[in-house]
LUMBA-34859 format. One record per residue (C-alpha): y, x, z. Coordinates in steps of 0.2 Angstrom, whole numbers, plus 5000, padded with zeros to 4 digits. Layout:
BEGIN
+-------+------+------+
| north | east |   up |
+-------+------+------+
|     Y |    X |    Z |
...
+-------+------+------+
***
This chain:
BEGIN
+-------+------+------+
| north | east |   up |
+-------+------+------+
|  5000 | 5000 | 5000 |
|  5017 | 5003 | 4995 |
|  5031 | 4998 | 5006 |
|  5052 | 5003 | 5005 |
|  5063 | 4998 | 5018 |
|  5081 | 4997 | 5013 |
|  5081 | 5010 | 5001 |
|  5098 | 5017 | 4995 |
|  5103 | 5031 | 4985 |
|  5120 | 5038 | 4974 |
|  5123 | 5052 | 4964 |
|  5142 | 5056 | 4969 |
|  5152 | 5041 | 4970 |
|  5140 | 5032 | 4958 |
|  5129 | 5019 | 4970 |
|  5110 | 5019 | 4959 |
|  5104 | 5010 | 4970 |
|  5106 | 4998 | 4985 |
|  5096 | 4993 | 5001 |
|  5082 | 4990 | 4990 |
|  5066 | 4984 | 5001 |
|  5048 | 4982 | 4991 |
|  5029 | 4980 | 4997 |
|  5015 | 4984 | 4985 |
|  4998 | 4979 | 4990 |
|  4983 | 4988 | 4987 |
|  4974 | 4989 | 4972 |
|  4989 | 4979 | 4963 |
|  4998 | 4984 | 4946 |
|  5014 | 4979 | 4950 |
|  5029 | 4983 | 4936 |
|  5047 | 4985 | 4938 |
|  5057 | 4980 | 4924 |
|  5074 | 4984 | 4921 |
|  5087 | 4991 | 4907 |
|  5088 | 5008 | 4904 |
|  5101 | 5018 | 4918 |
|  5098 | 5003 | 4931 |
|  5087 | 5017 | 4943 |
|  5070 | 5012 | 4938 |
|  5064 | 5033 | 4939 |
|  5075 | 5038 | 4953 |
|  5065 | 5025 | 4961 |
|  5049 | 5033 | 4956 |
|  5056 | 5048 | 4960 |
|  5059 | 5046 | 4978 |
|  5042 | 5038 | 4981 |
|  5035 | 5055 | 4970 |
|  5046 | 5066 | 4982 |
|  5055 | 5073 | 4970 |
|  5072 | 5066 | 4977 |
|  5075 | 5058 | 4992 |
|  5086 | 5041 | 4999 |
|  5100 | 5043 | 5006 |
|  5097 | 5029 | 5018 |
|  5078 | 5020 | 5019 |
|  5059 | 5023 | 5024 |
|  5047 | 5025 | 5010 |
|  5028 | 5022 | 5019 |
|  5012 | 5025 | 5006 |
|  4996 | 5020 | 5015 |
|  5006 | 5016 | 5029 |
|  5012 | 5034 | 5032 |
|  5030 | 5038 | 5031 |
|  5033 | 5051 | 5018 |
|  5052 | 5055 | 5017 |
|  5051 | 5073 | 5019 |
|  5036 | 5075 | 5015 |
|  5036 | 5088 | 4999 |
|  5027 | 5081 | 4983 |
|  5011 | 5089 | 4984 |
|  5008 | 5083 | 5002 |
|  5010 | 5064 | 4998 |
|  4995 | 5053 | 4991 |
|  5005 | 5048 | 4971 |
|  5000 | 5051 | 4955 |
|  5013 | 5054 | 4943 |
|  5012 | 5048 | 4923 |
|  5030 | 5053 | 4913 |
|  5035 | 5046 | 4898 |
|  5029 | 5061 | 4888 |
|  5012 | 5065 | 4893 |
|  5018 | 5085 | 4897 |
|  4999 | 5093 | 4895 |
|  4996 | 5111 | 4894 |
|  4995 | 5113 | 4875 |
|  4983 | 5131 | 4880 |
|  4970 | 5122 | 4888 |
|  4957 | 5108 | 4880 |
|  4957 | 5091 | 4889 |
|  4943 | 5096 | 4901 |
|  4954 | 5109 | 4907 |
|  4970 | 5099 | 4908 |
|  4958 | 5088 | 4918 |
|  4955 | 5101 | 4929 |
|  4970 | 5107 | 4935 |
|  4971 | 5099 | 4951 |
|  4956 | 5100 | 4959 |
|  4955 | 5120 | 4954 |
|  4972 | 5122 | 4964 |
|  4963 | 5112 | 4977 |
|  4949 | 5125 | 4978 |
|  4936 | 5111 | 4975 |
|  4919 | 5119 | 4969 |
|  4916 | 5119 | 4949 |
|  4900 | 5110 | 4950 |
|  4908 | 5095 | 4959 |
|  4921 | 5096 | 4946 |
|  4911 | 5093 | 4934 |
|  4905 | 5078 | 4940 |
|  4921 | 5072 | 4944 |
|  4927 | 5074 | 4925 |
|  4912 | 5068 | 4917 |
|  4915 | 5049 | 4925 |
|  4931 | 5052 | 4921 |
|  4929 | 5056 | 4903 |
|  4915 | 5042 | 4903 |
|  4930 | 5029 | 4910 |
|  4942 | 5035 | 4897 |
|  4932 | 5035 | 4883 |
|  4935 | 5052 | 4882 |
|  4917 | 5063 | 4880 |
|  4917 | 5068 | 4863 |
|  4935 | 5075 | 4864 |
|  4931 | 5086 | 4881 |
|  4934 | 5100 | 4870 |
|  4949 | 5096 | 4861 |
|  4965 | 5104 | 4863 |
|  4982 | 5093 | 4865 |
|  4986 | 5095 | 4846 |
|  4973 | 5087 | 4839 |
|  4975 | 5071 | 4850 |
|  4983 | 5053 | 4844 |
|  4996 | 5048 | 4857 |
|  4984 | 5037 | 4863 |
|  4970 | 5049 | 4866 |
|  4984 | 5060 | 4875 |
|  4989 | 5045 | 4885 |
|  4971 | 5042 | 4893 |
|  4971 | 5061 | 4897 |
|  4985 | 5062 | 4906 |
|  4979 | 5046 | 4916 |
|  4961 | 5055 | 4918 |
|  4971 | 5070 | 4924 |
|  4983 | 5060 | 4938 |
|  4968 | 5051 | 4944 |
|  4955 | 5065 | 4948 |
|  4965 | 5070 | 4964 |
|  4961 | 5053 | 4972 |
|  4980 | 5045 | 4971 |
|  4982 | 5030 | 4984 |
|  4996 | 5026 | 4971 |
|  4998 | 5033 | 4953 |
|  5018 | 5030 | 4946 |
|  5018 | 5028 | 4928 |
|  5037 | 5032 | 4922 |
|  5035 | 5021 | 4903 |
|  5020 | 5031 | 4899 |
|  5020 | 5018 | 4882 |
|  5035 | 5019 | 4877 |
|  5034 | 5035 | 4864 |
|  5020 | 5025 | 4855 |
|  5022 | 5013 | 4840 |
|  5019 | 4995 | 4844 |
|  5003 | 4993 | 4839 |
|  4997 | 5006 | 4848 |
|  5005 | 4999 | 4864 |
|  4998 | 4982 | 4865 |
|  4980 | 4989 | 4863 |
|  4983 | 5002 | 4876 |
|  4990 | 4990 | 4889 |
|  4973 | 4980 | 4889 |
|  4966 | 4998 | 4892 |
|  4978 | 5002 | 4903 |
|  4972 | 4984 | 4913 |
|  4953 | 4990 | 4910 |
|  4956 | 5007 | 4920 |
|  4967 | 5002 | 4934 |
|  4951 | 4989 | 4940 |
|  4940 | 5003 | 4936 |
|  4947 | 5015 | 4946 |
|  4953 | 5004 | 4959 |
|  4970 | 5012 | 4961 |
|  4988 | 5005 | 4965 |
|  4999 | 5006 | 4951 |
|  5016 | 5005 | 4950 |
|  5023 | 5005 | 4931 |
|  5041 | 5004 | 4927 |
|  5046 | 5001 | 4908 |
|  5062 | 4992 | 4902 |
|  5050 | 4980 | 4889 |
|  5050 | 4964 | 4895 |
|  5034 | 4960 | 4885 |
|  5024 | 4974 | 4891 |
|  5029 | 4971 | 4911 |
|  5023 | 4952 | 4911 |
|  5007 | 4958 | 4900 |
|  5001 | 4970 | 4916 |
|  5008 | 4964 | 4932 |
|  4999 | 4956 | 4945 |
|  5018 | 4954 | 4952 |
|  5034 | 4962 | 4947 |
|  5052 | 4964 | 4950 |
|  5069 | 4965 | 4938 |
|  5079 | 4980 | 4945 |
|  5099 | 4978 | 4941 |
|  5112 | 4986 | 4947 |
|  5102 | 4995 | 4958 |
|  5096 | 4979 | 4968 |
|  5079 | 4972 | 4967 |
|  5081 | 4953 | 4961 |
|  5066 | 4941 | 4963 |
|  5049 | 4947 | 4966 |
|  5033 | 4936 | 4961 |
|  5020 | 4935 | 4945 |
|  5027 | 4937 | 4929 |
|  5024 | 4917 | 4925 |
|  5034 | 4914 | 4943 |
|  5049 | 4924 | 4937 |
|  5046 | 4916 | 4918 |
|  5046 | 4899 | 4924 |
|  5054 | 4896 | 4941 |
|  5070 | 4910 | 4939 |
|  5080 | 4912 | 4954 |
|  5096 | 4920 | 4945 |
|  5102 | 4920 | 4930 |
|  5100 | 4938 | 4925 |
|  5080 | 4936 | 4929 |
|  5081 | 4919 | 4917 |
|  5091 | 4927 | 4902 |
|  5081 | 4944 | 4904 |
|  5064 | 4938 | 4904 |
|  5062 | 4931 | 4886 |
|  5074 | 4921 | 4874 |
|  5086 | 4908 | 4882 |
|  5098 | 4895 | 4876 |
|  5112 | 4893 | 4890 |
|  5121 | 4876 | 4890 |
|  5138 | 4873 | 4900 |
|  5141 | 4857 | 4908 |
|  5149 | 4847 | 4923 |
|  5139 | 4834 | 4938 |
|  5141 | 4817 | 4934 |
|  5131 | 4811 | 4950 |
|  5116 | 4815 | 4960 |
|  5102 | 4804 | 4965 |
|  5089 | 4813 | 4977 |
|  5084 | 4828 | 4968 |
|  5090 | 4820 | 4950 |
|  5105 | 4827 | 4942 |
|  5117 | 4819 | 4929 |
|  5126 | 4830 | 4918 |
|  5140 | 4828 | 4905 |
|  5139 | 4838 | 4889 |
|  5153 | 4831 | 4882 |
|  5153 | 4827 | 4865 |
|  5137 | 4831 | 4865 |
|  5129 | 4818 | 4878 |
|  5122 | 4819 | 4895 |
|  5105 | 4828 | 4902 |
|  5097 | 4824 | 4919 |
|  5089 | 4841 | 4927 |
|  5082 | 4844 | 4945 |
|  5088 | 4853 | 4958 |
|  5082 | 4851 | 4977 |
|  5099 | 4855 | 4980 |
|  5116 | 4846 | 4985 |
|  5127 | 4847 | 4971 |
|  5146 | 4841 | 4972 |
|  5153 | 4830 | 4957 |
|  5163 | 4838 | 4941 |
|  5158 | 4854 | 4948 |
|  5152 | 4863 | 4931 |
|  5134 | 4874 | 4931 |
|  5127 | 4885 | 4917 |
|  5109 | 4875 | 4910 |
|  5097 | 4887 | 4904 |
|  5082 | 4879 | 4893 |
|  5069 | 4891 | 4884 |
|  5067 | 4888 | 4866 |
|  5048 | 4885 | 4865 |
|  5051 | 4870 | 4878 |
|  5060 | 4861 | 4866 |
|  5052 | 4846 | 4855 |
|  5060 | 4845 | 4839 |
|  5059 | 4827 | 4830 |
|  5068 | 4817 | 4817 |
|  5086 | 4813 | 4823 |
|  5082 | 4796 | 4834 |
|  5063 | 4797 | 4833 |
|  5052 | 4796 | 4852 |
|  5056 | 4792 | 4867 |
|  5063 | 4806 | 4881 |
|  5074 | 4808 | 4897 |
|  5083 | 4822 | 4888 |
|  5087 | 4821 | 4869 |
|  5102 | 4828 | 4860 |
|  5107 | 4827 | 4842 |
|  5112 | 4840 | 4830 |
|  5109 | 4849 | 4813 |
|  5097 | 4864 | 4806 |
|  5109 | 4878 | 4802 |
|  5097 | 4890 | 4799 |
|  5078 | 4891 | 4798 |
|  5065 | 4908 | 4800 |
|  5048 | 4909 | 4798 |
|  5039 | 4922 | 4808 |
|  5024 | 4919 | 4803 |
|  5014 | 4912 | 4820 |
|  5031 | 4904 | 4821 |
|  5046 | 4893 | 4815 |
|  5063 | 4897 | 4824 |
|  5076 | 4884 | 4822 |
|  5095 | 4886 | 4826 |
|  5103 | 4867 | 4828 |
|  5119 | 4865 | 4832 |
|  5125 | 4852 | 4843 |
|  5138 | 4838 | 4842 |
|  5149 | 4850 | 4854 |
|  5147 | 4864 | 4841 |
|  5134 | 4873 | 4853 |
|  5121 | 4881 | 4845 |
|  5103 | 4882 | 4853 |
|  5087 | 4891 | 4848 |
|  5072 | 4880 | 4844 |
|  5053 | 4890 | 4845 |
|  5039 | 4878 | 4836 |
|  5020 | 4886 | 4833 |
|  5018 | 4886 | 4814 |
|  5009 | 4871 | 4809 |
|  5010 | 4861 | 4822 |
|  5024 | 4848 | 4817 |
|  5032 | 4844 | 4805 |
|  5046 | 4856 | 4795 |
|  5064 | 4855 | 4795 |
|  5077 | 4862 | 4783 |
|  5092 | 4868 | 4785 |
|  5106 | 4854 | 4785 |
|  5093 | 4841 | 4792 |
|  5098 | 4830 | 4807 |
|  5088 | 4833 | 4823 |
|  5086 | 4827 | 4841 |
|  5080 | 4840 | 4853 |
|  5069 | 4834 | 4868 |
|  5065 | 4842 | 4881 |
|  5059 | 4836 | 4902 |
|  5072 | 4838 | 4916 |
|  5060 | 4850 | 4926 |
|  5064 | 4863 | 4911 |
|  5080 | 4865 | 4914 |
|  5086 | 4880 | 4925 |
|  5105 | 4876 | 4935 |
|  5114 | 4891 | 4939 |
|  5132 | 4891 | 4945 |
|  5145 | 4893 | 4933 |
+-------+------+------+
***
Protein backbone atom coordinates (compact mmCIF):
# COMPACT_ATOMS: atom_id res chain seq x y z
CA UNK A 1 0.00 0.00 0.00
CA UNK A 2 0.59 3.37 -0.91
CA UNK A 3 -0.31 6.19 1.10
CA UNK A 4 0.67 10.34 0.92
CA UNK A 5 -0.31 12.62 3.57
CA UNK A 6 -0.51 16.30 2.64
CA UNK A 7 2.00 16.25 0.11
CA UNK A 8 3.36 19.61 -1.00
CA UNK A 9 6.21 20.57 -3.10
CA UNK A 10 7.50 23.96 -5.16
CA UNK A 11 10.40 24.64 -7.28
CA UNK A 12 11.25 28.38 -6.11
CA UNK A 13 8.23 30.35 -5.97
CA UNK A 14 6.39 27.99 -8.34
CA UNK A 15 3.85 25.83 -5.92
CA UNK A 16 3.85 22.08 -8.24
CA UNK A 17 1.98 20.74 -5.93
CA UNK A 18 -0.43 21.30 -3.06
CA UNK A 19 -1.39 19.22 0.13
CA UNK A 20 -2.00 16.40 -2.07
CA UNK A 21 -3.19 13.13 0.19
CA UNK A 22 -3.64 9.60 -1.76
CA UNK A 23 -4.08 5.84 -0.68
CA UNK A 24 -3.25 3.05 -3.06
CA UNK A 25 -4.25 -0.39 -1.96
CA UNK A 26 -2.33 -3.44 -2.52
CA UNK A 27 -2.19 -5.18 -5.64
CA UNK A 28 -4.13 -2.18 -7.44
CA UNK A 29 -3.14 -0.48 -10.71
CA UNK A 30 -4.18 2.87 -9.99
CA UNK A 31 -3.45 5.87 -12.73
CA UNK A 32 -2.90 9.38 -12.35
CA UNK A 33 -4.02 11.41 -15.17
CA UNK A 34 -3.22 14.79 -15.76
CA UNK A 35 -1.79 17.50 -18.64
CA UNK A 36 1.65 17.60 -19.11
CA UNK A 37 3.60 20.10 -16.40
CA UNK A 38 0.64 19.60 -13.76
CA UNK A 39 3.30 17.44 -11.36
CA UNK A 40 2.41 13.93 -12.34
CA UNK A 41 6.53 12.85 -12.27
CA UNK A 42 7.61 15.05 -9.31
CA UNK A 43 4.90 12.90 -7.74
CA UNK A 44 6.52 9.85 -8.85
CA UNK A 45 9.63 11.22 -8.09
CA UNK A 46 9.19 11.83 -4.47
CA UNK A 47 7.60 8.39 -3.77
CA UNK A 48 10.92 7.02 -6.01
CA UNK A 49 13.16 9.13 -3.65
CA UNK A 50 14.52 10.97 -6.07
CA UNK A 51 13.12 14.46 -4.54
CA UNK A 52 11.58 15.06 -1.66
CA UNK A 53 8.26 17.15 -0.16
CA UNK A 54 8.52 19.96 1.29
CA UNK A 55 5.71 19.33 3.69
CA UNK A 56 3.93 15.64 3.88
CA UNK A 57 4.65 11.83 4.77
CA UNK A 58 5.05 9.30 2.03
CA UNK A 59 4.40 5.70 3.72
CA UNK A 60 4.96 2.41 1.19
CA UNK A 61 3.95 -0.85 2.94
CA UNK A 62 3.12 1.14 5.82
CA UNK A 63 6.75 2.47 6.41
CA UNK A 64 7.62 6.09 6.11
CA UNK A 65 10.20 6.55 3.61
CA UNK A 66 11.02 10.49 3.47
CA UNK A 67 14.70 10.21 3.83
CA UNK A 68 14.96 7.18 2.92
CA UNK A 69 17.62 7.21 -0.15
CA UNK A 70 16.24 5.44 -3.30
CA UNK A 71 17.90 2.21 -3.19
CA UNK A 72 16.62 1.56 0.36
CA UNK A 73 12.88 1.96 -0.46
CA UNK A 74 10.65 -1.02 -1.89
CA UNK A 75 9.57 0.98 -5.83
CA UNK A 76 10.23 0.01 -9.02
CA UNK A 77 10.77 2.66 -11.40
CA UNK A 78 9.62 2.42 -15.34
CA UNK A 79 10.68 5.98 -17.48
CA UNK A 80 9.28 7.05 -20.37
CA UNK A 81 12.26 5.80 -22.36
CA UNK A 82 13.05 2.50 -21.33
CA UNK A 83 17.08 3.56 -20.54
CA UNK A 84 18.64 -0.26 -21.05
CA UNK A 85 22.15 -0.84 -21.29
CA UNK A 86 22.65 -1.06 -24.93
CA UNK A 87 26.20 -3.38 -23.94
CA UNK A 88 24.49 -5.92 -22.42
CA UNK A 89 21.54 -8.55 -24.02
CA UNK A 90 18.13 -8.65 -22.30
CA UNK A 91 19.11 -11.46 -19.79
CA UNK A 92 21.80 -9.30 -18.52
CA UNK A 93 19.71 -5.97 -18.37
CA UNK A 94 17.50 -8.42 -16.50
CA UNK A 95 20.17 -8.95 -14.23
CA UNK A 96 21.43 -6.02 -12.91
CA UNK A 97 19.71 -5.71 -9.84
CA UNK A 98 19.92 -8.73 -8.17
CA UNK A 99 23.90 -8.95 -9.10
CA UNK A 100 24.30 -5.67 -7.21
CA UNK A 101 22.44 -7.32 -4.55
CA UNK A 102 25.05 -10.25 -4.37
CA UNK A 103 22.18 -12.85 -5.09
CA UNK A 104 23.70 -16.18 -6.20
CA UNK A 105 23.73 -16.83 -10.20
CA UNK A 106 21.95 -19.98 -9.94
CA UNK A 107 18.99 -18.40 -8.18
CA UNK A 108 19.17 -15.73 -10.85
CA UNK A 109 18.61 -17.77 -13.11
CA UNK A 110 15.60 -19.04 -12.04
CA UNK A 111 14.37 -15.81 -11.28
CA UNK A 112 14.89 -14.58 -14.95
CA UNK A 113 13.67 -17.62 -16.68
CA UNK A 114 9.87 -17.07 -15.06
CA UNK A 115 10.36 -13.84 -15.83
CA UNK A 116 11.18 -14.12 -19.43
CA UNK A 117 8.36 -17.04 -19.34
CA UNK A 118 5.88 -14.03 -17.99
CA UNK A 119 6.91 -11.65 -20.64
CA UNK A 120 7.00 -13.60 -23.33
CA UNK A 121 10.36 -12.91 -23.55
CA UNK A 122 12.66 -16.50 -23.99
CA UNK A 123 13.62 -16.65 -27.35
CA UNK A 124 15.08 -13.06 -27.15
CA UNK A 125 17.24 -13.88 -23.84
CA UNK A 126 20.07 -13.24 -25.99
CA UNK A 127 19.15 -10.27 -27.90
CA UNK A 128 20.71 -7.03 -27.49
CA UNK A 129 18.67 -3.65 -27.03
CA UNK A 130 18.95 -2.77 -30.88
CA UNK A 131 17.34 -5.31 -32.18
CA UNK A 132 14.17 -5.09 -30.03
CA UNK A 133 10.58 -3.49 -31.14
CA UNK A 134 9.59 -0.79 -28.69
CA UNK A 135 7.39 -3.21 -27.40
CA UNK A 136 9.79 -5.91 -26.73
CA UNK A 137 12.08 -3.29 -25.00
CA UNK A 138 8.95 -2.15 -22.93
CA UNK A 139 8.43 -5.87 -21.48
CA UNK A 140 12.24 -5.71 -20.69
CA UNK A 141 12.45 -3.04 -18.82
CA UNK A 142 9.25 -4.11 -16.78
CA UNK A 143 10.94 -7.74 -16.33
CA UNK A 144 13.93 -5.79 -15.19
CA UNK A 145 12.03 -3.35 -12.41
CA UNK A 146 10.13 -6.44 -11.24
CA UNK A 147 12.96 -9.00 -10.50
CA UNK A 148 14.06 -6.96 -7.19
CA UNK A 149 10.58 -7.79 -5.65
CA UNK A 150 8.96 -4.04 -5.75
CA UNK A 151 6.02 -3.68 -3.18
CA UNK A 152 5.21 -0.88 -5.88
CA UNK A 153 6.61 -0.47 -9.33
CA UNK A 154 6.00 3.67 -10.79
CA UNK A 155 5.64 3.68 -14.38
CA UNK A 156 6.40 7.39 -15.61
CA UNK A 157 4.30 7.00 -19.35
CA UNK A 158 6.28 3.93 -20.20
CA UNK A 159 3.56 3.93 -23.53
CA UNK A 160 3.72 7.06 -24.68
CA UNK A 161 7.02 6.82 -27.18
CA UNK A 162 4.94 4.09 -29.01
CA UNK A 163 2.61 4.30 -32.04
CA UNK A 164 -0.98 3.88 -31.30
CA UNK A 165 -1.49 0.54 -32.12
CA UNK A 166 1.15 -0.61 -30.36
CA UNK A 167 -0.30 0.93 -27.22
CA UNK A 168 -3.53 -0.33 -27.00
CA UNK A 169 -2.11 -4.05 -27.44
CA UNK A 170 0.37 -3.40 -24.81
CA UNK A 171 -1.96 -1.90 -22.17
CA UNK A 172 -3.93 -5.49 -22.24
CA UNK A 173 -0.45 -6.87 -21.67
CA UNK A 174 0.50 -4.48 -19.33
CA UNK A 175 -3.29 -5.64 -17.44
CA UNK A 176 -2.00 -9.34 -17.93
CA UNK A 177 1.32 -8.84 -15.99
CA UNK A 178 0.38 -6.62 -13.19
CA UNK A 179 -2.25 -9.74 -12.02
CA UNK A 180 0.60 -11.99 -12.77
CA UNK A 181 3.08 -10.59 -10.86
CA UNK A 182 0.72 -9.43 -8.23
CA UNK A 183 2.38 -5.95 -7.86
CA UNK A 184 0.97 -2.37 -6.97
CA UNK A 185 1.26 -0.18 -9.84
CA UNK A 186 0.91 3.22 -10.05
CA UNK A 187 1.01 4.61 -13.82
CA UNK A 188 0.85 8.19 -14.60
CA UNK A 189 0.11 9.12 -18.40
CA UNK A 190 -1.61 12.32 -19.50
CA UNK A 191 -4.01 10.00 -22.27
CA UNK A 192 -7.10 10.00 -20.95
CA UNK A 193 -7.91 6.74 -23.05
CA UNK A 194 -5.18 4.87 -21.82
CA UNK A 195 -5.72 5.82 -17.83
CA UNK A 196 -9.66 4.67 -17.87
CA UNK A 197 -8.32 1.31 -20.01
CA UNK A 198 -5.98 0.22 -16.80
CA UNK A 199 -7.13 1.63 -13.69
CA UNK A 200 -8.83 -0.28 -10.97
CA UNK A 201 -9.16 3.55 -9.53
CA UNK A 202 -7.53 6.87 -10.55
CA UNK A 203 -7.16 10.38 -9.91
CA UNK A 204 -6.93 13.82 -12.30
CA UNK A 205 -3.93 15.89 -11.03
CA UNK A 206 -4.48 19.82 -11.90
CA UNK A 207 -2.88 22.44 -10.63
CA UNK A 208 -0.92 20.43 -8.32
CA UNK A 209 -4.18 19.26 -6.34
CA UNK A 210 -5.60 15.73 -6.51
CA UNK A 211 -9.43 16.19 -7.79
CA UNK A 212 -11.70 13.16 -7.35
CA UNK A 213 -10.53 9.84 -6.72
CA UNK A 214 -12.77 6.60 -7.77
CA UNK A 215 -13.09 4.01 -10.94
CA UNK A 216 -12.67 5.30 -14.27
CA UNK A 217 -16.59 4.89 -14.91
CA UNK A 218 -17.28 6.75 -11.48
CA UNK A 219 -15.10 9.78 -12.68
CA UNK A 220 -16.78 9.25 -16.46
CA UNK A 221 -20.26 9.17 -15.10
CA UNK A 222 -20.73 10.83 -11.78
CA UNK A 223 -17.95 14.07 -12.12
CA UNK A 224 -17.61 15.95 -9.30
CA UNK A 225 -15.96 19.13 -11.00
CA UNK A 226 -16.03 20.37 -14.01
CA UNK A 227 -12.43 19.97 -14.99
CA UNK A 228 -12.86 16.08 -14.28
CA UNK A 229 -16.28 16.30 -16.57
CA UNK A 230 -14.61 18.29 -19.52
CA UNK A 231 -11.17 16.15 -19.20
CA UNK A 232 -12.35 12.79 -19.16
CA UNK A 233 -13.72 12.37 -22.81
CA UNK A 234 -15.77 14.84 -25.13
CA UNK A 235 -18.44 17.30 -23.64
CA UNK A 236 -20.97 19.63 -24.71
CA UNK A 237 -21.31 22.40 -22.07
CA UNK A 238 -24.74 24.29 -21.92
CA UNK A 239 -25.37 27.62 -19.92
CA UNK A 240 -28.54 28.20 -18.41
CA UNK A 241 -30.57 29.73 -15.32
CA UNK A 242 -33.23 27.90 -12.50
CA UNK A 243 -36.51 28.28 -13.26
CA UNK A 244 -37.83 26.20 -9.90
CA UNK A 245 -36.96 23.14 -8.09
CA UNK A 246 -39.28 20.47 -6.96
CA UNK A 247 -37.40 17.90 -4.70
CA UNK A 248 -34.42 16.72 -6.34
CA UNK A 249 -35.98 17.90 -9.98
CA UNK A 250 -34.69 20.99 -11.54
CA UNK A 251 -36.18 23.45 -14.25
CA UNK A 252 -34.03 25.20 -16.40
CA UNK A 253 -34.33 28.00 -19.03
CA UNK A 254 -32.38 27.74 -22.11
CA UNK A 255 -33.78 30.55 -23.53
CA UNK A 256 -34.67 30.64 -27.09
CA UNK A 257 -33.72 27.32 -26.94
CA UNK A 258 -36.35 25.86 -24.39
CA UNK A 259 -36.28 24.32 -20.91
CA UNK A 260 -34.44 20.94 -19.56
CA UNK A 261 -35.27 19.32 -16.27
CA UNK A 262 -31.86 17.88 -14.55
CA UNK A 263 -31.29 16.45 -11.06
CA UNK A 264 -29.44 17.57 -8.37
CA UNK A 265 -29.88 16.37 -4.52
CA UNK A 266 -28.93 19.84 -3.94
CA UNK A 267 -30.88 23.24 -3.06
CA UNK A 268 -30.70 25.41 -5.89
CA UNK A 269 -31.71 29.18 -5.66
CA UNK A 270 -33.96 30.61 -8.55
CA UNK A 271 -32.41 32.64 -11.70
CA UNK A 272 -29.16 31.58 -10.47
CA UNK A 273 -27.35 30.44 -13.89
CA UNK A 274 -25.24 26.88 -13.77
CA UNK A 275 -23.08 25.49 -16.62
CA UNK A 276 -24.90 21.82 -17.99
CA UNK A 277 -22.56 19.34 -19.15
CA UNK A 278 -24.14 16.38 -21.31
CA UNK A 279 -21.78 13.74 -23.17
CA UNK A 280 -22.44 13.38 -26.82
CA UNK A 281 -23.09 9.64 -26.93
CA UNK A 282 -26.07 10.28 -24.30
CA UNK A 283 -27.89 11.92 -26.74
CA UNK A 284 -30.81 10.34 -29.01
CA UNK A 285 -31.05 12.01 -32.25
CA UNK A 286 -34.51 11.89 -33.98
CA UNK A 287 -36.62 13.59 -36.64
CA UNK A 288 -37.49 17.15 -35.43
CA UNK A 289 -40.78 16.47 -33.15
CA UNK A 290 -40.70 12.51 -33.45
CA UNK A 291 -40.89 10.41 -29.67
CA UNK A 292 -41.66 11.16 -26.57
CA UNK A 293 -38.74 12.67 -23.90
CA UNK A 294 -38.31 14.70 -20.60
CA UNK A 295 -35.62 16.55 -22.45
CA UNK A 296 -35.77 17.43 -26.19
CA UNK A 297 -34.36 20.39 -27.98
CA UNK A 298 -34.53 21.36 -31.57
CA UNK A 299 -32.05 22.45 -34.01
CA UNK A 300 -30.16 21.75 -37.45
CA UNK A 301 -27.11 19.42 -38.83
CA UNK A 302 -24.44 21.88 -39.59
CA UNK A 303 -22.06 19.30 -40.11
CA UNK A 304 -21.82 15.58 -40.37
CA UNK A 305 -18.31 13.01 -39.92
CA UNK A 306 -18.16 9.54 -40.40
CA UNK A 307 -15.62 7.86 -38.46
CA UNK A 308 -16.26 4.70 -39.32
CA UNK A 309 -17.55 2.90 -36.07
CA UNK A 310 -19.30 6.21 -35.79
CA UNK A 311 -21.33 9.18 -37.07
CA UNK A 312 -20.67 12.57 -35.26
CA UNK A 313 -23.10 15.29 -35.65
CA UNK A 314 -22.74 18.98 -34.83
CA UNK A 315 -26.63 20.51 -34.39
CA UNK A 316 -27.03 23.86 -33.61
CA UNK A 317 -29.65 25.00 -31.36
CA UNK A 318 -32.47 27.57 -31.67
CA UNK A 319 -30.07 29.78 -29.17
CA UNK A 320 -27.20 29.47 -31.84
CA UNK A 321 -25.34 26.89 -29.35
CA UNK A 322 -23.74 24.17 -30.92
CA UNK A 323 -23.63 20.61 -29.38
CA UNK A 324 -21.73 17.43 -30.49
CA UNK A 325 -23.91 14.50 -31.27
CA UNK A 326 -22.03 10.64 -30.99
CA UNK A 327 -24.35 7.80 -32.78
CA UNK A 328 -22.76 4.08 -33.40
CA UNK A 329 -22.74 3.61 -37.14
CA UNK A 330 -25.78 1.78 -38.26
CA UNK A 331 -27.72 1.98 -35.51
CA UNK A 332 -30.38 4.78 -36.57
CA UNK A 333 -31.14 6.48 -38.94
CA UNK A 334 -28.88 9.26 -41.09
CA UNK A 335 -28.96 12.73 -40.94
CA UNK A 336 -27.54 15.35 -43.47
CA UNK A 337 -26.30 18.38 -42.92
CA UNK A 338 -29.11 21.29 -43.00
CA UNK A 339 -31.83 18.52 -41.55
CA UNK A 340 -34.08 19.64 -38.68
CA UNK A 341 -33.30 17.59 -35.44
CA UNK A 342 -34.55 17.23 -31.85
CA UNK A 343 -31.94 16.05 -29.42
CA UNK A 344 -33.17 13.74 -26.48
CA UNK A 345 -31.65 12.96 -23.83
CA UNK A 346 -32.79 11.84 -19.68
CA UNK A 347 -32.36 14.49 -16.74
CA UNK A 348 -29.92 12.09 -14.78
CA UNK A 349 -27.40 12.80 -17.81
CA UNK A 350 -27.06 15.95 -17.11
CA UNK A 351 -24.05 17.27 -14.91
CA UNK A 352 -24.90 21.09 -13.06
CA UNK A 353 -21.71 22.86 -12.21
CA UNK A 354 -21.79 26.32 -10.94
CA UNK A 355 -21.46 28.92 -13.47
Amino acid sequence: MVRLEGISKSFGSKMVLKDCSLTVEEGERFVLLGQSGCGKTTLLRMIAGFDQPDQGRILIGGQEVVGLPVEQRPVGFIFQRHALFPHMNVYDNIAVGPRVRGIPEREIAQQIGELLEITRLTDLSDAWPGRLSGGESQRVALARAVINKPKVLLLDEPLSALDESLRHNLRGELMDMQRAFGITFLFVTHDQEEAMSLADRMSILEGGSLLQVGTPQTLYDQPADPFTASFLGEINRLEATVIQQSGNQVTLSLQEAGTLTALSGAPLEKNIRLNCYLRPERIVLRDKGAGEATNRLDGEVIQKLFFGNRIQYRVRLTNDCVLNVRIPYGESAVWEKGASVSLIFAAKDIYLFSS
